[in-house]
N, C-alpha and C positions, 0 to 999 in steps of 0.2 A: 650491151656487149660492145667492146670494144673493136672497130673495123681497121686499127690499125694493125700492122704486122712487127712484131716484136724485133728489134737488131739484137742477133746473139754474138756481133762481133762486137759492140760495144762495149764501152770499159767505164769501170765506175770505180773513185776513192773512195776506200773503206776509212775514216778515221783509227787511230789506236783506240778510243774510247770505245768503239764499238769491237774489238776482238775480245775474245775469252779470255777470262781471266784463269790462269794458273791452279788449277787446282791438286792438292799434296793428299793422299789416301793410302791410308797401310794395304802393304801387299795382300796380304792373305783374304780380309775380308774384299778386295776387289775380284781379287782369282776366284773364290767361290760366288762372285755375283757373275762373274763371266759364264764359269759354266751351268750357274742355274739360267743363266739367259740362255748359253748354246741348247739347254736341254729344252729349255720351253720352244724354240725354235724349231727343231728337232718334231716335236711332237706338231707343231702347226705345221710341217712340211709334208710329214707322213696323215695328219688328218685331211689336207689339203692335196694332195700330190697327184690326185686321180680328175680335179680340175684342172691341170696343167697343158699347156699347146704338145702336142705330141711330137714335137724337138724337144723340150726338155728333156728326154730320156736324154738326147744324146748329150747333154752337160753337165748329166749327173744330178739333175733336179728331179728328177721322178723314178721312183718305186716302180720293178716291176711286178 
């Protein structure tokens, strides 16, 4: 294990080579990936939701 302590104010160059490349997707088949993603989410939030810290009611993350 490392005993050094990480600097989070430090700054590091990103090359271009290393950003995402651009990628082009027809609308329709993305929209219905998004909301098969929001639905699956959805359903892990509500199978999940009763393990939650008991603040998250208050930000809308827990079922009562």
């Amino acid at each position: 294990m490392n005993s050094e302590k990480l600097d989070v104010a430090r700054e590091v160059m990103i090359a271009r080579h290393h950003w995402d490349v651009p990628v082009r997707v027809k609308l329709r088949p993305y929209v219905l990936f998004v909301r098969h993603m929001e639905g699956e989410l959805k359903q892990l939030v509500a199978q999940w939701a009763h393990t939650a810290a008991p603040n998250a009611a208050r930000l809308g993350l827990r079922r009562k």
